[in-house]
N, C-alpha and C positions, 0 to 999 in steps of 0.2 A: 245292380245287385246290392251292391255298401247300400243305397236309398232302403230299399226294400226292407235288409236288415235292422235299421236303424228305426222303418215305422211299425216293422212287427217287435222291436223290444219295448217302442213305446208304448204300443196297444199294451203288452205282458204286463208293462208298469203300470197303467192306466186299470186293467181290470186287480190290480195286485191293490192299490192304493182303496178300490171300489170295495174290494172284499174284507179289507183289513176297516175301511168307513165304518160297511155293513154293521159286520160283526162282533168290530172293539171299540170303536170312538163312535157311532154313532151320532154321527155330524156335528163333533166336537174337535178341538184344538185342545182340551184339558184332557181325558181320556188317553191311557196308552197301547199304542198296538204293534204287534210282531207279526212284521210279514212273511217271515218263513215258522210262521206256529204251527201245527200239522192240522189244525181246523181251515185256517187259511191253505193249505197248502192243499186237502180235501175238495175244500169248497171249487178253487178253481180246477181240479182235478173230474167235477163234474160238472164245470161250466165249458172247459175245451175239449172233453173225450179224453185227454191224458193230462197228467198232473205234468208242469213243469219240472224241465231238470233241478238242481240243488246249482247249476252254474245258470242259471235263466234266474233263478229268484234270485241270486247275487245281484248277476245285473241289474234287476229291475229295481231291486233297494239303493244299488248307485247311480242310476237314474233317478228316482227319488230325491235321494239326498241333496242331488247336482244341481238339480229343479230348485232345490226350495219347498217340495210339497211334505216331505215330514222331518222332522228334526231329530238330533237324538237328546233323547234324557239323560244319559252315565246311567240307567240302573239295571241295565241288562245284567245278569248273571249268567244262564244259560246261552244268551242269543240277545240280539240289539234288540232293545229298547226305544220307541219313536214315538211322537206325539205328530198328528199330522196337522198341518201349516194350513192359514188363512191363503195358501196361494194351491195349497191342495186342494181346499174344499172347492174352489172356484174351480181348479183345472177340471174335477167332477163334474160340477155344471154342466160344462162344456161338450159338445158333441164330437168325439171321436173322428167319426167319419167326413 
């Protein structure tokens, strides 16, 4: 069960990292993106049939972080601020399955 949990938060992270690529860095590392922005937040909301919870997108931002796949800037205001990581674009790359 713990297994299962832990590769369905990755998948969350992995398409949350995909969306925020897409949308705001656009296969950059200078570019900044907000994975809980409500476009991101949208988007995956029509890629699973339901939008994630506000405690799934946590998660999958501190998976992120933990990875190494996006970093933070300091300039959030409203909500964190990240730039995503030469170890993110690669984990993209990569095939999920």
């Amino acid at each position: 069960m713990t297994q299962e949990v832990i590769r369905g938060s990755e998948r969350l992270a992995w398409l949350v990292l995909r969306a925020v690529n897409r949308a705001q860095a656009k296969d950059s590392t200078v570019r900044l993106v907000a994975p809980r922005d409500p476009d991101i937040v949208d988007e995956l909301g029509r890629e699973l049939g339901l939008g994630p919870t506000e405690e799934e997108l946590v998660a999958a931002e501190e998976y992120l972080l933990e990875q190494g796949y996006i970093a933070p800037t300091g300039l959030g205001v409203t909500m964190d601020i990240y730039t995503v990581t030469l170890a993110g674009l690669d984990w993209l790359e990569r095939d999920l399955t």
